[in-house]
The first five atom37 places (N, CA, C, CB, O) and aatype in JSON, in Angstrom:
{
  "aatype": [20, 20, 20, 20, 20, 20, 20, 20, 20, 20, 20, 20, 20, 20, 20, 20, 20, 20, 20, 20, 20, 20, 20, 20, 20, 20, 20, 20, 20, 20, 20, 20, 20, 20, 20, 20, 20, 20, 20, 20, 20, 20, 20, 20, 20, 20, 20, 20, 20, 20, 20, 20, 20, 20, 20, 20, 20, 20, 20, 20, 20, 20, 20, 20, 20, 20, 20, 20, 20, 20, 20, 20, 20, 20, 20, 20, 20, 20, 20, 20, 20, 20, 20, 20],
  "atom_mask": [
    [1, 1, 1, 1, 1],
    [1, 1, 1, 1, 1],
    [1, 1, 1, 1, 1],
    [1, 1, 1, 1, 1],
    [1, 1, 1, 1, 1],
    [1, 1, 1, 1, 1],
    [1, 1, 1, 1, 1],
    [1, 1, 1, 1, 1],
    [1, 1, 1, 1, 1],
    [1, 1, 1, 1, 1],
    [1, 1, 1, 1, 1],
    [1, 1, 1, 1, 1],
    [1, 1, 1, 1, 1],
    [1, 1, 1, 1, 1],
    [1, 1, 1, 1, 1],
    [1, 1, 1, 1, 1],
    [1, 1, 1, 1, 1],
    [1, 1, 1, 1, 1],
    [1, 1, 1, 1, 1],
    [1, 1, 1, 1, 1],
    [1, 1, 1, 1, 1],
    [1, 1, 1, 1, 1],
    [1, 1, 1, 1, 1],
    [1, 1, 1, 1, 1],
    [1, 1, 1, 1, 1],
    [1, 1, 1, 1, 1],
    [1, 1, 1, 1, 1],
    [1, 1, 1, 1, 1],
    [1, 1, 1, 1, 1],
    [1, 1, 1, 1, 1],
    [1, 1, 1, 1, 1],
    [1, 1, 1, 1, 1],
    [1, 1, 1, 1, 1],
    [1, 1, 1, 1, 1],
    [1, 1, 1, 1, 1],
    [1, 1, 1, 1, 1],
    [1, 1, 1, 1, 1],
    [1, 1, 1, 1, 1],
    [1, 1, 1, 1, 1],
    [1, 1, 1, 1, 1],
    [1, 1, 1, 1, 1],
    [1, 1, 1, 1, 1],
    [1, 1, 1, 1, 1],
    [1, 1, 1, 1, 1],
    [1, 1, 1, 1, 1],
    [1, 1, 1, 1, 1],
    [1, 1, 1, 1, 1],
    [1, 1, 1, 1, 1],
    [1, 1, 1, 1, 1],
    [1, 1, 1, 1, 1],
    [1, 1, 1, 1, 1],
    [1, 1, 1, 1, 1],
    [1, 1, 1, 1, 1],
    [1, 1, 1, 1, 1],
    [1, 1, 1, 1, 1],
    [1, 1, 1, 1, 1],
    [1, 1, 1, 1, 1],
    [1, 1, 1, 1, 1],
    [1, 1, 1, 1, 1],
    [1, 1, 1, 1, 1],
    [1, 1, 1, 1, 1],
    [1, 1, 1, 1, 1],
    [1, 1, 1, 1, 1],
    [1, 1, 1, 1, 1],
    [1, 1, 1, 1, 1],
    [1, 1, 1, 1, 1],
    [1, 1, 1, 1, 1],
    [1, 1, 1, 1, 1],
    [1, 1, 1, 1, 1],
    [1, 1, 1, 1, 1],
    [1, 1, 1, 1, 1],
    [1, 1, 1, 1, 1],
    [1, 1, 1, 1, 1],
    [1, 1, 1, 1, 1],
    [1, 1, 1, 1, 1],
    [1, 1, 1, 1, 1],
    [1, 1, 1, 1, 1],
    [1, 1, 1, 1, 1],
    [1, 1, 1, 1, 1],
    [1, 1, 1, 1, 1],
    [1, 1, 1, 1, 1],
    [1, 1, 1, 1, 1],
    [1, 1, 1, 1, 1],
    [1, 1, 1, 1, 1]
  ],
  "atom_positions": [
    [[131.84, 43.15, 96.1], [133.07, 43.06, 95.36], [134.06, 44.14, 95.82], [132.8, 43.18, 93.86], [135.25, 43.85, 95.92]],
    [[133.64, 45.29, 96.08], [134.47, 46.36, 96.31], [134.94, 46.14, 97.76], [133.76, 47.74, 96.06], [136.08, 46.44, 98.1]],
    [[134.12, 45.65, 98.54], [134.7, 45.72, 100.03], [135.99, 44.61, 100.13], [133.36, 45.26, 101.26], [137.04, 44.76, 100.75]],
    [[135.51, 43.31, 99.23], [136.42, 42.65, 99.47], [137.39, 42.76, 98.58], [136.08, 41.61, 99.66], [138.23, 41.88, 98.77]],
    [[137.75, 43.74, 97.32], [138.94, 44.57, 96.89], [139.76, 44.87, 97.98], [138.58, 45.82, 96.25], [140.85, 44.42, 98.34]],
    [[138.7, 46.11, 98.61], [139.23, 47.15, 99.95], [139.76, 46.53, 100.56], [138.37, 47.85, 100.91], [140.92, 46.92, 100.42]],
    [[139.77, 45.59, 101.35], [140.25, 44.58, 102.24], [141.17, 43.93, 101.91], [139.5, 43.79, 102.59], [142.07, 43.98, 102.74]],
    [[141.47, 43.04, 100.69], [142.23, 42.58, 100.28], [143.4, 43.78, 99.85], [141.63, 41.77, 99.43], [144.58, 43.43, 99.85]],
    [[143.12, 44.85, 99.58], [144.47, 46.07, 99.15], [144.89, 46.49, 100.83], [143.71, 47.97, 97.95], [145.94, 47.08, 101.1]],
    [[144.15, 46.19, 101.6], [144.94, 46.92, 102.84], [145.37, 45.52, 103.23], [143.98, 47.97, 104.16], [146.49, 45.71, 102.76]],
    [[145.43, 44.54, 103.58], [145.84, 43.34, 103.41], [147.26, 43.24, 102.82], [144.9, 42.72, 102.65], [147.94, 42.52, 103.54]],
    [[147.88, 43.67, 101.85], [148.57, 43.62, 100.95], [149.4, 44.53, 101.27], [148.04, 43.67, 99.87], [150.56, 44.53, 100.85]],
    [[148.94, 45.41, 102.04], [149.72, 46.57, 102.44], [149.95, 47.82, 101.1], [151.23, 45.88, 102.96], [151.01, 48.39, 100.82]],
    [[148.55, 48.03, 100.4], [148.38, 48.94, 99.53], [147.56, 49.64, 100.54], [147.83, 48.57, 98.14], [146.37, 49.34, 100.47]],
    [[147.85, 50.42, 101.39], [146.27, 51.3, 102.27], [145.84, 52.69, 101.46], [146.74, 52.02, 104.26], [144.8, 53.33, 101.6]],
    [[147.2, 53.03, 100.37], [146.53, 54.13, 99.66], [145.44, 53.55, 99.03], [147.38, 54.86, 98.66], [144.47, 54.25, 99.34]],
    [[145.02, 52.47, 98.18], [144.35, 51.86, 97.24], [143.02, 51.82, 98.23], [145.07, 50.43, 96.63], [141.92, 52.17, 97.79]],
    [[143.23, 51.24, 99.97], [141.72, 50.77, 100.04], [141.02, 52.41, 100.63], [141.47, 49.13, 101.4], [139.99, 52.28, 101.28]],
    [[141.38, 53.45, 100.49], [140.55, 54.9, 101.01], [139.89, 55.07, 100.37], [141.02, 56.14, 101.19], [140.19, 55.01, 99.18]],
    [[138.86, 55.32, 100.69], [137.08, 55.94, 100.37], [137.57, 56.79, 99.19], [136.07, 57.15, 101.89], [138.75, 57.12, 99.27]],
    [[136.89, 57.19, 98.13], [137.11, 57.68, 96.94], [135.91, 59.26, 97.45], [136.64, 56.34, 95.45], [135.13, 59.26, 98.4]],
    [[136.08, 60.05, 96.77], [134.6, 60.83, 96.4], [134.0, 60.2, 95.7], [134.54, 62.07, 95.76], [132.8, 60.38, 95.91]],
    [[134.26, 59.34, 94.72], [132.66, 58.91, 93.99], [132.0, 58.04, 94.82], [132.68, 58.08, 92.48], [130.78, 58.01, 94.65]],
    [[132.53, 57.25, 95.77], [132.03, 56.2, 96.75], [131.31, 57.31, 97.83], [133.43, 55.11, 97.49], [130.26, 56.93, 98.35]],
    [[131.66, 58.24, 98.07], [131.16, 59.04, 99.13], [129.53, 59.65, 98.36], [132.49, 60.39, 99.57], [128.48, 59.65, 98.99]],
    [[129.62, 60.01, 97.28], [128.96, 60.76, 96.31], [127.52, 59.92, 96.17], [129.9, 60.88, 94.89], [126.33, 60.18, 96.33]],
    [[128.24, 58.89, 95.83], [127.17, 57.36, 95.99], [126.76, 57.45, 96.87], [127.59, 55.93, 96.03], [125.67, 57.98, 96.63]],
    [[126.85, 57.27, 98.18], [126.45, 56.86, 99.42], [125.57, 58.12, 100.2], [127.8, 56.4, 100.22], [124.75, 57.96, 101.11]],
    [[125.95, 59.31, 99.63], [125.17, 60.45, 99.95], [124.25, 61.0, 99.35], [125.72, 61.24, 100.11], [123.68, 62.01, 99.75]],
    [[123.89, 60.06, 97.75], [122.68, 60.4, 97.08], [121.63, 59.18, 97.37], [122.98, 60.64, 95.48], [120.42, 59.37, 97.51]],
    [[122.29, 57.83, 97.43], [121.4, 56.43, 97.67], [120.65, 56.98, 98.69], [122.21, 54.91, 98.16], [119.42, 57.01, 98.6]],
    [[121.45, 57.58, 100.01], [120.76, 57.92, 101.19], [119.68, 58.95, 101.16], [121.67, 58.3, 102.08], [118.75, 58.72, 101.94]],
    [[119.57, 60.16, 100.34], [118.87, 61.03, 100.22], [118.16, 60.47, 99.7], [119.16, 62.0, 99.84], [117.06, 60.65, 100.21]],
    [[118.11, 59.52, 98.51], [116.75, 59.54, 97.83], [115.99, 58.0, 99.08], [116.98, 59.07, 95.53], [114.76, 57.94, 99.11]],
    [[116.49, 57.34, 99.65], [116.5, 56.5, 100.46], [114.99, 57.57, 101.52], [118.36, 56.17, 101.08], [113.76, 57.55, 101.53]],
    [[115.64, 58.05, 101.95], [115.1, 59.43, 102.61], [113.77, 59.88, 102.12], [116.08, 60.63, 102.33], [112.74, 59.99, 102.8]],
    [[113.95, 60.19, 100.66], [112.55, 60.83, 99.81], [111.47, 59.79, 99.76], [112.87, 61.26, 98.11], [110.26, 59.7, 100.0]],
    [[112.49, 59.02, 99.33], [111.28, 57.21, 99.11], [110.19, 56.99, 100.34], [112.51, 55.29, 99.33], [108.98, 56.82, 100.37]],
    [[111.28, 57.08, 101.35], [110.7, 56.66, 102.78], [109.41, 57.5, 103.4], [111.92, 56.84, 103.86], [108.46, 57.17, 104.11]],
    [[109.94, 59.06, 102.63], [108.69, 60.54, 103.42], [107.62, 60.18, 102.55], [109.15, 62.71, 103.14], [106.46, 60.36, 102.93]],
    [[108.01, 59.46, 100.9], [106.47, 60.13, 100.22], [106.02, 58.45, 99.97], [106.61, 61.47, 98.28], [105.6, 58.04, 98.89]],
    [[106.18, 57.63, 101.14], [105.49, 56.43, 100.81], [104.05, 55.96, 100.86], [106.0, 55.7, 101.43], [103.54, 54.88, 100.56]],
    [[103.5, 57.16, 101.34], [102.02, 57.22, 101.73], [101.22, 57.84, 100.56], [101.8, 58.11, 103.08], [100.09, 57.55, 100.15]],
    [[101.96, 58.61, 100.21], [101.52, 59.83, 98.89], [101.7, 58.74, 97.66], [102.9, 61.57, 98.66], [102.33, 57.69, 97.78]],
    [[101.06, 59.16, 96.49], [101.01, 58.46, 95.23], [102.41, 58.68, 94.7], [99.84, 58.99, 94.23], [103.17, 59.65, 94.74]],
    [[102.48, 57.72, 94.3], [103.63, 57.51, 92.91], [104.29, 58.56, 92.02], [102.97, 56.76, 91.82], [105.46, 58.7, 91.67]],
    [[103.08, 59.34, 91.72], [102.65, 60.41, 90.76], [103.69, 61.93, 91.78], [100.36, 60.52, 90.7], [104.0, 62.89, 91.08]],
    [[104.01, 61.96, 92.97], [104.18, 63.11, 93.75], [105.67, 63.06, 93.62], [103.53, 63.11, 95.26], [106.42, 62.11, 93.88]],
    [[106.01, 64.42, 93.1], [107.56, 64.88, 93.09], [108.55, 64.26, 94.09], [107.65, 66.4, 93.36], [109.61, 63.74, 93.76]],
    [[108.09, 64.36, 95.38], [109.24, 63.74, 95.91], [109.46, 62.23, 95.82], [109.27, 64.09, 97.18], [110.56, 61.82, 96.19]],
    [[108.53, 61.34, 95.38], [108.81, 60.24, 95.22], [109.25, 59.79, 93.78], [107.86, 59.67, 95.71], [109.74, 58.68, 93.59]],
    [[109.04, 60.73, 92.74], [110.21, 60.78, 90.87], [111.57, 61.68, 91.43], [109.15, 62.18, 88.93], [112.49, 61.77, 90.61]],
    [[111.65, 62.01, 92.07], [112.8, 62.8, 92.27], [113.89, 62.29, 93.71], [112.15, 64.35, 92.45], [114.91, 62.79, 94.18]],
    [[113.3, 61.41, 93.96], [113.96, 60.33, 94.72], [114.19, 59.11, 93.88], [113.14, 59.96, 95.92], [115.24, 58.6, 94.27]],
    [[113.57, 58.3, 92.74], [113.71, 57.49, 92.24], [114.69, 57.96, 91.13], [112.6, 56.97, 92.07], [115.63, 57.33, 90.66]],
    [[114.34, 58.99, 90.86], [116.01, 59.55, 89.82], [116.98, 59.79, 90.69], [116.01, 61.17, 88.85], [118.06, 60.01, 90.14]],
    [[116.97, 59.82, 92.03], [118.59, 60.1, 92.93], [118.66, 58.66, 92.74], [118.74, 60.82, 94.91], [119.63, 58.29, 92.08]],
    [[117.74, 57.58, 93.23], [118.48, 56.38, 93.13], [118.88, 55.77, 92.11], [118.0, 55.61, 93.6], [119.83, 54.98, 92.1]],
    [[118.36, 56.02, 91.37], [119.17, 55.78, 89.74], [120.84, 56.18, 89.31], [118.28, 56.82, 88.62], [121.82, 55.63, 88.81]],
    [[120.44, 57.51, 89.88], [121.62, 57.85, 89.86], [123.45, 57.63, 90.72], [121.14, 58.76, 89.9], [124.65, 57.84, 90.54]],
    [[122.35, 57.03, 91.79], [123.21, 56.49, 93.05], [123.61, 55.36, 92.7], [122.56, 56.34, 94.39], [124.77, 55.06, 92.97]],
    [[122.55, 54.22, 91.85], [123.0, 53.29, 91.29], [124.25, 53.39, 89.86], [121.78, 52.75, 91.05], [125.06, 52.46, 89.95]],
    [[124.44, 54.05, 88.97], [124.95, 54.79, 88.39], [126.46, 54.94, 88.49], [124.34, 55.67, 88.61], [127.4, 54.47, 87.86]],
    [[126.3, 55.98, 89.79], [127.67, 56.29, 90.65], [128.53, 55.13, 91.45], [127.25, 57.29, 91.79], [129.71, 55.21, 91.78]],
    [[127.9, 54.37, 91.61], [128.14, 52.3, 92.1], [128.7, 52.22, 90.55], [126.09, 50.79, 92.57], [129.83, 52.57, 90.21]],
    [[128.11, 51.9, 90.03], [128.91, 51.53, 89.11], [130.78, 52.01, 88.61], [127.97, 51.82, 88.23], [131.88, 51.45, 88.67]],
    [[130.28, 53.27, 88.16], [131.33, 54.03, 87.97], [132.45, 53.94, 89.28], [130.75, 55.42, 87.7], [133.59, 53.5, 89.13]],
    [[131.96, 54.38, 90.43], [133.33, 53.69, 91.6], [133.87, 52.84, 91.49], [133.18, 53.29, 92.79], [135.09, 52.69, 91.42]],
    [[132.56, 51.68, 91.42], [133.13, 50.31, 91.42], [134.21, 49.87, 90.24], [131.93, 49.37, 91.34], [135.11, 49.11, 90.61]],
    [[134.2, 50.32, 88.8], [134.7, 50.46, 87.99], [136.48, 50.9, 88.3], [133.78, 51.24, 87.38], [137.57, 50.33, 88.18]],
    [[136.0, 52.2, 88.76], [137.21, 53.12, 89.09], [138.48, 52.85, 90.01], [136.66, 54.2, 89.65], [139.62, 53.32, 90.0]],
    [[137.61, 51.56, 91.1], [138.66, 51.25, 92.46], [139.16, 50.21, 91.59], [138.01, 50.71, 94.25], [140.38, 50.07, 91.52]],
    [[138.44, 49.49, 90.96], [138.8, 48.03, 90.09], [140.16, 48.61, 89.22], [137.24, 47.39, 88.78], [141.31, 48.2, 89.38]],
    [[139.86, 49.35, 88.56], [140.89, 49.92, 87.51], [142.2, 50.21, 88.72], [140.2, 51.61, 86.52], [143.12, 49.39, 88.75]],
    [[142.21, 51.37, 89.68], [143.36, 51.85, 90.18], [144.08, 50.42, 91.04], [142.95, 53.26, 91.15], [145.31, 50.3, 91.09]],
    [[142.96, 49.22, 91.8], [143.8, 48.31, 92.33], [144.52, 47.18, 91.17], [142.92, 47.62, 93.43], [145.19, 46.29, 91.67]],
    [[144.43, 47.2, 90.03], [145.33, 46.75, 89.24], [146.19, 46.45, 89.29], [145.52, 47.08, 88.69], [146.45, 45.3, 88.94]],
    [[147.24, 47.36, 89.79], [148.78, 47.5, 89.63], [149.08, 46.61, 91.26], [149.45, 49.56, 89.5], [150.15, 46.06, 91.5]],
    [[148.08, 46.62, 92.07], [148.41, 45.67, 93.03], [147.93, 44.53, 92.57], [147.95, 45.93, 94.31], [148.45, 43.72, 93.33]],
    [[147.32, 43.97, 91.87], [147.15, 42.25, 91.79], [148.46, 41.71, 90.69], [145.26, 41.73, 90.96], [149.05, 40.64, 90.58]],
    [[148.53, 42.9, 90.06], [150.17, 42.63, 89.24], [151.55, 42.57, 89.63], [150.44, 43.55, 88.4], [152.47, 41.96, 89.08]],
    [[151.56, 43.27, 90.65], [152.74, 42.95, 91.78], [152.74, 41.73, 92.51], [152.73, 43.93, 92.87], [153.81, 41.13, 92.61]],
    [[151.39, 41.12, 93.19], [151.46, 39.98, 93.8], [151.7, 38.68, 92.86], [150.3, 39.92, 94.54], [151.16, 38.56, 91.77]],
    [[152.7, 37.59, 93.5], [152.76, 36.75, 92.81], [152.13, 35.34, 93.46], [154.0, 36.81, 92.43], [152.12, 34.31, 92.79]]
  ]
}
């Protein structure tokens, strides 16, 4: 949904609207870390810190998706209200 926002606002000739946010960056740099943890402690039990402490980054990464996704939705507004 968001990419094809993004696309559609630079399209439109909004290019402030389609730039990477920090919460989109924020997202993408915790999914990956815990992405990361998941991947080292896949051999190790369930039970081992780095694999609860990777499953709470991805929670949280999921989380932060939301809230972006939310956030770009809200600010491209004022461009689907201009187009007729």
């Amino acid at each position: 949904l968001v990419s094809a926002l993004r696309e559609w606002t630079a399209l439109a000739g909004e290019s402030a609207l389609s730039q990477v946010g920090l919460l989109g960056k924020l997202k993408t740099a915790t999914i990956l870390l815990s992405l990361c943890g998941l991947l080292a402690s896949s051999d190790a039990a369930m039970q081992s810190m780095v694999f609860r402490g990777s499953l709470v980054l991805l929670y949280v990464g999921a989380i932060l998706a939301y809230v972006s996704s939310v956030d770009y939705i809200i600010k491209s507004l004022p461009a689907f209200r201009s187009k007729k």
